[in-house]
N, C-alpha and C positions, 0 to 999 in steps of 0.2 A: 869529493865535491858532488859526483854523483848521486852518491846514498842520502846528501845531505836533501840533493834537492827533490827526491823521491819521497826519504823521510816523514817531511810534511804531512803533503797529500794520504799518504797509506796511515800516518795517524788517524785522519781526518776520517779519511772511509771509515775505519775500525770503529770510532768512535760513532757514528753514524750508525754503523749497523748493530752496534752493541744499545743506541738508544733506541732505534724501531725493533730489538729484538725484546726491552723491557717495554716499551707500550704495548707491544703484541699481546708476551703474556699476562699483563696487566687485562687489557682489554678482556681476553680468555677468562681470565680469572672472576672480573664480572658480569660478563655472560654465564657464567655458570652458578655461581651465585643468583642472578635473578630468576634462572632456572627451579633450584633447590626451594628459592620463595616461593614461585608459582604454583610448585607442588607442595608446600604446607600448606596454603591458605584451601579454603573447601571451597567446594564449587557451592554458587549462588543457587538456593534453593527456590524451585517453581511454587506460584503458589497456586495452590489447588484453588481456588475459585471456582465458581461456576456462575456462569452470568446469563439472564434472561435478557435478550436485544430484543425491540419491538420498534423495526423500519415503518416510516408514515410516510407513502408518498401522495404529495397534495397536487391538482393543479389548480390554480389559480387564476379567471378569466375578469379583466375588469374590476378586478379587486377580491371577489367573491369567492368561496371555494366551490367548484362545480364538480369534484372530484376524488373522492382518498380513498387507500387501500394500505391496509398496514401486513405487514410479513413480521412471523416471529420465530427464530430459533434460541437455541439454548448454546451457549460456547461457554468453556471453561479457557484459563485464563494462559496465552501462549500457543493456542489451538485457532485451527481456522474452522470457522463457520461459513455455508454455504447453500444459499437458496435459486434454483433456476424453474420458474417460470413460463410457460409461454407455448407456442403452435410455431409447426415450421410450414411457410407459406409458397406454393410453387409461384415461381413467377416466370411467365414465358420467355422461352427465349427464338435463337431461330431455327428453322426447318421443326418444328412442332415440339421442342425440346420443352424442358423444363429446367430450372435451378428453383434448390429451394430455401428459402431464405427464414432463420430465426427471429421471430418476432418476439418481445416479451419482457419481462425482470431477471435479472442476473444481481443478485449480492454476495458481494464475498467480502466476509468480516475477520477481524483479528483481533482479540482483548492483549494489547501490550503488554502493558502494567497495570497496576490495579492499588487502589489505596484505601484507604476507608472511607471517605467521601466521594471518590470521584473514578474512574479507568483511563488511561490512552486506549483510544478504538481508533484503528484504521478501517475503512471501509473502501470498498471499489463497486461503484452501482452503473447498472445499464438499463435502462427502459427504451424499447424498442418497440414501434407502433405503426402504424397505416392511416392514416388521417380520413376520418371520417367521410369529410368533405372534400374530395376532390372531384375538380372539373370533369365533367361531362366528357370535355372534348376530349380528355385523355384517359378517356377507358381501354384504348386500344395500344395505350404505351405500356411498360411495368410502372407498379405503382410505385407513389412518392412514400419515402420508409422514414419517420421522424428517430432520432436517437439523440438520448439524453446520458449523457455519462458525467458520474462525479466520482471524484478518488480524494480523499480526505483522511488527515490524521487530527486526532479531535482530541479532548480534553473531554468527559462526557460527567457532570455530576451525577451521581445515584439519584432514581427516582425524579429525575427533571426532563420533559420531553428538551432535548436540546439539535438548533438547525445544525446540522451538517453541512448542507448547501444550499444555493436557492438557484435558477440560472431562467433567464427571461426566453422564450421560446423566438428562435428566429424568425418566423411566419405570422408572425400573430402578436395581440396584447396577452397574450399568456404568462405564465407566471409556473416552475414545478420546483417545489421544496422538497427535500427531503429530512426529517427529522429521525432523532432515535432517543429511546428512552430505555437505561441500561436499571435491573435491579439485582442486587445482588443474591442469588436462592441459596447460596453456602459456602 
């Protein structure tokens, strides 16, 4: 009667662990397999490209463009490209110190992909400035520092100035675009 009512159960386990012992190696078996695929298939080849980017950055006052400067480098295609710009400016601090603070352009580019019409460009851009006009009454503060930052992943056709971004100045009716126009040199 004993053995009877043990019997059962200990079938039960056995049977139990005899099926997580075949989904184990089952499982094993196609982990290893998609291994073996991984290494037939070739790795995805870069493609040599080489692309001319030419950054436009505009401002805009009132409608008008009162302002633009274009940056150009050269990036091939999976490579980063990078342009920095600019004067480091002291600005007082206390007991007669100084800090000195970067003013300027910062671009940092990426060609993704690349197709034969068009590229993914990522970009990540900074324009850092001093405003011309500031009050009087605050010559004796540090000064007001404007910064413009756009980070964008784009779609860019060949040979088309296309916007990037555009962002409205917080202080002002202003207006700063940023544009890029990608061509392919080979």
């Amino acid at each position: 009667m004993f053995l009877k009512q043990i019997a059962k159960p200990a079938v039960l386990v056995v049977v139990l662990i005899v099926t997580v012992s075949c989904w184990a190696q089952e499982q094993k078996q196609e982990h290893v397999q998609e291994q073996k695929q991984e290494q037939k298939t070739p790795p995805a080849t870069q493609s040599n490209s080489v692309y001319r980017l030419e950054y436009v950055f505009s401002e805009i006052q009132n409608g008008k463009k009162v302002n633009s400067r274009a940056y150009t480098m050269v990036v091939r295609t999976g490579e980063r490209g990078s342009i920095r710009l600019g004067s480091r400016v002291p600005v007082p601090t206390a007991n007669q110190q100084y800090q000195y603070v970067d003013l300027g352009v910062n671009i940092d580019c990426r060609v993704e992909h690349d197709a034969d019409a068009a590229v993914v460009l990522v970009t990540n851009s900074q324009v850092s400035s001093v405003p011309p006009d500031q009050p009087s009454e605050n010559r004796n503060l540090p000064p007001i520092i404007r910064n413009t930052q756009i980070q964008a992943e784009s779609i860019v056709p060949l040979e088309k100035r296309t916007l990037v971004g555009s962002a409205d100045q917080v202080d002002g009716t202003g207006r700063f675009d940023l544009e890029v126009t990608a061509t392919k040199l080979r």
